[in-house]
MARLO-890523 format. One record per residue (C-alpha): residue number from 1; x, y, z. Coordinates in Angstrom, 2 decimals. Example, Ala and Ser with C-alpha at 12.3 -4.5 7.8 and 13.67 -1.06 7.14 Angstrom:
BEGIN
<node 1 <12.30 -4.50 7.80>>,
<node 2 <13.67 -1.06 7.14>>,
This chain:
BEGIN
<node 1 <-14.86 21.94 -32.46>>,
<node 2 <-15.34 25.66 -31.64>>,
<node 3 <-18.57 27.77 -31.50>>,
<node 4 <-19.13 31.85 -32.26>>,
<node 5 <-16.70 33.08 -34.59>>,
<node 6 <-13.22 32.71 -34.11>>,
<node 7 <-12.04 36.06 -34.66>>,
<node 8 <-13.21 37.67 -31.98>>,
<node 9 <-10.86 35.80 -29.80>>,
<node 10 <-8.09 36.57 -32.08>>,
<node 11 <-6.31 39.52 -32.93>>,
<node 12 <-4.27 39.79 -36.30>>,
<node 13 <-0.88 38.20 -36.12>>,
<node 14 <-1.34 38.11 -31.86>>,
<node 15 <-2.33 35.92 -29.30>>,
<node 16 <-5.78 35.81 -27.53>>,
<node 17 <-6.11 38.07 -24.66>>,
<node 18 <-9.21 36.61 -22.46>>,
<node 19 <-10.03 38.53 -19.13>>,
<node 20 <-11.13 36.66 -15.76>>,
<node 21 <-12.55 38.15 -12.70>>,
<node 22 <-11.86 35.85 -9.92>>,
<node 23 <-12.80 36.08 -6.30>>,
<node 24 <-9.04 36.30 -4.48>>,
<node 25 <-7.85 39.77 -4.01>>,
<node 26 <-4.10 38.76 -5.73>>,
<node 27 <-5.54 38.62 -8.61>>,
<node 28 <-3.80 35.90 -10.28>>,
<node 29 <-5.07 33.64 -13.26>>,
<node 30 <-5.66 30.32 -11.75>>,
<node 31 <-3.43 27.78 -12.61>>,
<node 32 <-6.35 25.47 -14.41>>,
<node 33 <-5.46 28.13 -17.55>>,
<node 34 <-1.50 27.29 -18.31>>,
<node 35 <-2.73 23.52 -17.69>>,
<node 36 <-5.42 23.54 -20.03>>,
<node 37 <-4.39 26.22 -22.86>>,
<node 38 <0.00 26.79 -22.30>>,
<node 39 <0.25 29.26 -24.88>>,
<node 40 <-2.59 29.24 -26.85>>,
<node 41 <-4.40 32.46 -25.29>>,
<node 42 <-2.85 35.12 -23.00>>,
<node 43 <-5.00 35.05 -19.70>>,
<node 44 <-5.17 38.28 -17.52>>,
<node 45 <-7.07 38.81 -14.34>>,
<node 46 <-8.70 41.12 -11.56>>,
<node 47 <-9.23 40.08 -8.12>>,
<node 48 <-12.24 41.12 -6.45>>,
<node 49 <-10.68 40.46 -2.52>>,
<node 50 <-13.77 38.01 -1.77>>,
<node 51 <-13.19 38.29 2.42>>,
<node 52 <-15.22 34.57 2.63>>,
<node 53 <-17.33 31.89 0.71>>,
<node 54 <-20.34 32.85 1.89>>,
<node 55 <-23.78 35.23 1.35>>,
<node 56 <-22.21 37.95 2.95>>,
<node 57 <-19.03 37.54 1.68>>,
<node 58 <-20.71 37.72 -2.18>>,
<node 59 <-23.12 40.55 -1.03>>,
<node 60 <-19.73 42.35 -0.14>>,
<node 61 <-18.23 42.12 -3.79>>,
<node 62 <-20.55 41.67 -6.08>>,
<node 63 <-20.96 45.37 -7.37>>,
<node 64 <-17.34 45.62 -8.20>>,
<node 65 <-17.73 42.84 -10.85>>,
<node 66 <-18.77 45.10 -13.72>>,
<node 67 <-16.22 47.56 -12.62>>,
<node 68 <-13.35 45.04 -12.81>>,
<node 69 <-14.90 44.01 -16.65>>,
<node 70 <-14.26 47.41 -17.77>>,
<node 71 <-10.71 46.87 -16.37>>,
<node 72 <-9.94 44.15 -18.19>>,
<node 73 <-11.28 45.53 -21.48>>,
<node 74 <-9.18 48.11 -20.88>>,
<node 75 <-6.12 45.91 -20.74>>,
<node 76 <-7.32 44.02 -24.00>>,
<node 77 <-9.18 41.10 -23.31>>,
<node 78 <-11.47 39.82 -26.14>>,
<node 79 <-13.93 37.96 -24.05>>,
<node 80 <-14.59 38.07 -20.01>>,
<node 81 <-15.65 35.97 -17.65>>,
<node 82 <-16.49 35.96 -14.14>>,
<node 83 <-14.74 33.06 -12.16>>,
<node 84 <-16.51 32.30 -9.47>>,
<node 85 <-19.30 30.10 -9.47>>,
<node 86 <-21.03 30.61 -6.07>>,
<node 87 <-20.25 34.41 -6.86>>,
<node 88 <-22.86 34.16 -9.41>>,
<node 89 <-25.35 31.99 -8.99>>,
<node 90 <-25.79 33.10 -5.04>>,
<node 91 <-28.81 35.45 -5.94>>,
<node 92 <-30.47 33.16 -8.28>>,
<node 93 <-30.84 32.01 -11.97>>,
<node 94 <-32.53 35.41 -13.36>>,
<node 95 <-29.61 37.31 -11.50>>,
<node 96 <-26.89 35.20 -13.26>>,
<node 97 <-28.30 35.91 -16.25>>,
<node 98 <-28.33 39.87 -15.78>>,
<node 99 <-24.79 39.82 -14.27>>,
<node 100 <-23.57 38.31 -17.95>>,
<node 101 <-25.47 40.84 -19.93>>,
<node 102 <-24.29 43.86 -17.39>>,
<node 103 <-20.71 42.41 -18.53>>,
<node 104 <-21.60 42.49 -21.87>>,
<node 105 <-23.25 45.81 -22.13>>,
<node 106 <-20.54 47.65 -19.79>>,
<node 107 <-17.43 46.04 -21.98>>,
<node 108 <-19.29 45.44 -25.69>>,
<node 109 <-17.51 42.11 -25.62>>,
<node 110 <-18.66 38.27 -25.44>>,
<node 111 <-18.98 37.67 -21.43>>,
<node 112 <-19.98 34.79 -19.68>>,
<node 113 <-19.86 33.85 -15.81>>,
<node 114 <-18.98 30.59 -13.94>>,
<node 115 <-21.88 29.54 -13.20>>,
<node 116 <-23.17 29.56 -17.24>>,
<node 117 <-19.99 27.38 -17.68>>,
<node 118 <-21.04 24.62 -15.34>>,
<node 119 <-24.59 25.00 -17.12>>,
<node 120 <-22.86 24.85 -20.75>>,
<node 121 <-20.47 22.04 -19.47>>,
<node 122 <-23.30 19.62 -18.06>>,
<node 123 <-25.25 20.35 -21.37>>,
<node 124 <-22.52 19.22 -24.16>>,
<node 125 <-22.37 16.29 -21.88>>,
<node 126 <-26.05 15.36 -21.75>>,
<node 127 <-25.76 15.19 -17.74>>,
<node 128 <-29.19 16.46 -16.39>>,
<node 129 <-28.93 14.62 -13.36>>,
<node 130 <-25.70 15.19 -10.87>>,
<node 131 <-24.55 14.17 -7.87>>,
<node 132 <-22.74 17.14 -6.30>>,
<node 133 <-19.86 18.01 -4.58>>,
<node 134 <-18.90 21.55 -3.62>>,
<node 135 <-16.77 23.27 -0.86>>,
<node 136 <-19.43 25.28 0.40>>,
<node 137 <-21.19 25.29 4.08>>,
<node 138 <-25.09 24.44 3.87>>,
<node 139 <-26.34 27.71 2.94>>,
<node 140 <-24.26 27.77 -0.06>>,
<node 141 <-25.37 24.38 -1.07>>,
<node 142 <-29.06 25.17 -0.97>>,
<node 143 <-28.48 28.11 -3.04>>,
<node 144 <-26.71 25.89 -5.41>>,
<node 145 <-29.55 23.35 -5.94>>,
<node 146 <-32.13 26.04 -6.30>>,
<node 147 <-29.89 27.02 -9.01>>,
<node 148 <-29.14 24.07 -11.04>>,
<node 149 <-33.43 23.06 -10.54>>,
<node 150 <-34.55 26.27 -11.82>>,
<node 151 <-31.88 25.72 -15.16>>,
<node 152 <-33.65 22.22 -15.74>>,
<node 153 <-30.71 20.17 -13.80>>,
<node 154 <-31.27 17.65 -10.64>>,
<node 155 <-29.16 17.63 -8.21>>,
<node 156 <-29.20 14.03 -6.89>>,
<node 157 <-27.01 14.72 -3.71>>,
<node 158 <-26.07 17.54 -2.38>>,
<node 159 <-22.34 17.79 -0.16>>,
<node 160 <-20.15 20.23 0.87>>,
<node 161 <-16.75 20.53 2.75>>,
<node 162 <-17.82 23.67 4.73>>,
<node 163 <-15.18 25.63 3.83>>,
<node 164 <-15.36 29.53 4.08>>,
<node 165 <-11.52 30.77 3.70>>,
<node 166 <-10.82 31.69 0.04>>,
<node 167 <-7.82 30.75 -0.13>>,
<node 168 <-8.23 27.53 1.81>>,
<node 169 <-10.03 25.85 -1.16>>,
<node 170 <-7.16 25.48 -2.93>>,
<node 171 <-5.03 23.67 -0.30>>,
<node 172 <-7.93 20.40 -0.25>>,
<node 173 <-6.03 17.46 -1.17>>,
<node 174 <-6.93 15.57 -4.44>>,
<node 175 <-7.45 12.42 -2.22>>,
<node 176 <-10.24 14.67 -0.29>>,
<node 177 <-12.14 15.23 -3.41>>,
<node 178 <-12.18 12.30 -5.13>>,
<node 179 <-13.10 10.42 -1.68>>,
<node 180 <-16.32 13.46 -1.90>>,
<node 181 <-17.19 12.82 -4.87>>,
<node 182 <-17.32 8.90 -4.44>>,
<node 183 <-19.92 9.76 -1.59>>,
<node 184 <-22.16 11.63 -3.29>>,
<node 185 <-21.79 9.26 -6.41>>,
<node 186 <-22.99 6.58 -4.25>>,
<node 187 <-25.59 8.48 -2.18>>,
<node 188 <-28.17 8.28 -4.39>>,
<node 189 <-28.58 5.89 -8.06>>,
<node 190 <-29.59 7.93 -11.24>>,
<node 191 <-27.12 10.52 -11.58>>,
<node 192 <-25.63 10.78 -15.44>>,
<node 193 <-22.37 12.35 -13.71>>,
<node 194 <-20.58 14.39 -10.71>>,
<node 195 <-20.76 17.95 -10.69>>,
<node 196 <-17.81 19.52 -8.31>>,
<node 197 <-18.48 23.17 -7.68>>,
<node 198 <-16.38 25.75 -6.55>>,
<node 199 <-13.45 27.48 -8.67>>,
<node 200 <-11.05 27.41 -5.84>>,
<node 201 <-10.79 24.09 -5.86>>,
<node 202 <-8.00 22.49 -8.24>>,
<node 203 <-9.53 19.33 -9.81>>,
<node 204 <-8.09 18.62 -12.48>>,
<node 205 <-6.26 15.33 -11.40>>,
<node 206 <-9.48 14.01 -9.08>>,
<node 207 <-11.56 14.75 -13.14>>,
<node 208 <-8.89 12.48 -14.17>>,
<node 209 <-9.17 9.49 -11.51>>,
<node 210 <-13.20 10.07 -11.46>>,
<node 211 <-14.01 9.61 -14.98>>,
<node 212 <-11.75 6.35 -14.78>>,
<node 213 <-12.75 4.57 -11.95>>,
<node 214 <-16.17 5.48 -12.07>>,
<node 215 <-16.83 5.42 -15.60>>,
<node 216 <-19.17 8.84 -15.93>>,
<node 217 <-18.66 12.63 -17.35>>,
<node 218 <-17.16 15.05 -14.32>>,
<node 219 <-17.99 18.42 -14.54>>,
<node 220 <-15.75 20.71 -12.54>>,
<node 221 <-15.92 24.57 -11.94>>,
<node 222 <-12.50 25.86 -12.68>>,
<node 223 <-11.70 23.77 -15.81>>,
<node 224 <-14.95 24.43 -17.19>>,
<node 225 <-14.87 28.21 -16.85>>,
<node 226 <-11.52 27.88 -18.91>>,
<node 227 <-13.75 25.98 -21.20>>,
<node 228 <-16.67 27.88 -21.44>>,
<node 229 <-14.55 31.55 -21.47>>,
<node 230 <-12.52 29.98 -24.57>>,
<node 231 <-15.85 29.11 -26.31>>,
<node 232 <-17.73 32.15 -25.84>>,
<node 233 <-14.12 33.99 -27.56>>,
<node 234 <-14.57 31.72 -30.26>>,
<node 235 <-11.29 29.69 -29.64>>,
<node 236 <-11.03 25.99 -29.89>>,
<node 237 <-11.71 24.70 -26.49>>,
<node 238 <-10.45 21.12 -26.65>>,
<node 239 <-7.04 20.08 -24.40>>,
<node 240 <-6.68 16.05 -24.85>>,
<node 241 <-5.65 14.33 -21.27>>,
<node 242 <-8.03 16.47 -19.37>>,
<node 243 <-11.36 14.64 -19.51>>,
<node 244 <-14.30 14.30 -21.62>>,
<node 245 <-15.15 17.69 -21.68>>,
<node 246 <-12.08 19.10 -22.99>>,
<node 247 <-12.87 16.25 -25.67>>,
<node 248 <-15.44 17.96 -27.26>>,
């Protein structure tokens, strides 16, 4: 199934070019993209140099984003998205949703953010009720639920790891994650799924072992910006082996 038209994400007789903003000052697509996509679509990236996962670290960055955008249209992407989920949601729901339409309006192209993905994700899998894991200290956290309450989703349970260092979120073991997201699972009864936040973090293995032991729809932050980014292109989004979201 795809959505939007599919030529925008596809030039004649070439490969898709999508763009991604993400929060590490290397610059490098995340791995979740070769996982999900190989070949399919040509991913190229900015890095923004995020110096922590926190307020201030956001506050720091965040007026570079649209700059970066105009970068990557530059270089040819089709379609852009901002990978970081915390990056955009930190100031609120209306700000998310002006950060997209800056991206949109400074590059003329289809743009999205991380934290619409999540919102998009937990939608085409009816989950309106999620226990929550993240890597993020308190602050973060709060910020998080206010989020996801005032875009019509629950947040059950709240837990993070309390992790600041950028690049330290993507050095938590699998075993750590799934073992988080049992917790919160468990916290509370009533969820519909597990929402893990935090595009650092590499998930796609503890989706995997999740939706199997536990039985219920994980919704996870990198792999769903992949999603949501090849979506908003107009691209088929599906990858079979990678959970029930890449199913649809």
């Amino acid at each position: 199934m795809t959505t939007g038209t599919a030529s925008l994400g596809t030039p004649p007789g070439g490969t898709p070019c999508l763009g991604l903003i993400v929060p590490p000052a290397h610059g490098r697509v995340p791995d979740d993209g070769a996982a999900l996509y190989g070949e399919r679509v040509r991913f190229i990236a900015r890095g923004l140099g995020l110096p922590e996962i926190s307020a201030r670290g956001y506050d720091e960055v965040i007026d570079h984003v649209v700059g970066l955008a105009g970068e990557l249209a530059a270089g040819g992407a089709q379609a852009v998205s901002l990978m970081g989920t915390s990056l955009s949601f930190f100031r609120g729901a209306r700000f998310t949703e002006e950060l997209r339409e800056a991206l949109a309006d400074a590059t003329g192209l289809p743009a999205t953010t991380m934290s619409h993905a999540i919102l998009r994700a937990m939608q085409a899998l009816g989950l309106r009720r999620v226990a929550v894991a993240t890597a993020y200290i308190d602050d973060v956290n709060d910020r998080l639920a206010g989020f996801l309450s005032a875009s019509g989703v629950e947040a059950t349970t709240v837990r993070g790891l309390s992790i600041t260092g950028v690049e330290a979120v993507g050095r938590v073991p699998t075993e750590a994650l799934v073992a988080l997201c049992e917790e919160v699972w468990h916290a509370e009864p009533g969820a519909d799924g597990i929402l893990i936040s935090c595009g650092g973090l590499l998930t796609l293995e503890a989706i995997r072992i999740l939706e199997a032991s536990l039985g219920v729809p994980v919704v996870s932050s990198s792999p769903a910006g992949f999603w949501d980014v090849m979506r908003v292109a107009g691209l088929d989004s599906r990858s079979p082996g990678h959970g029930r979201l890449f199913e649809i």
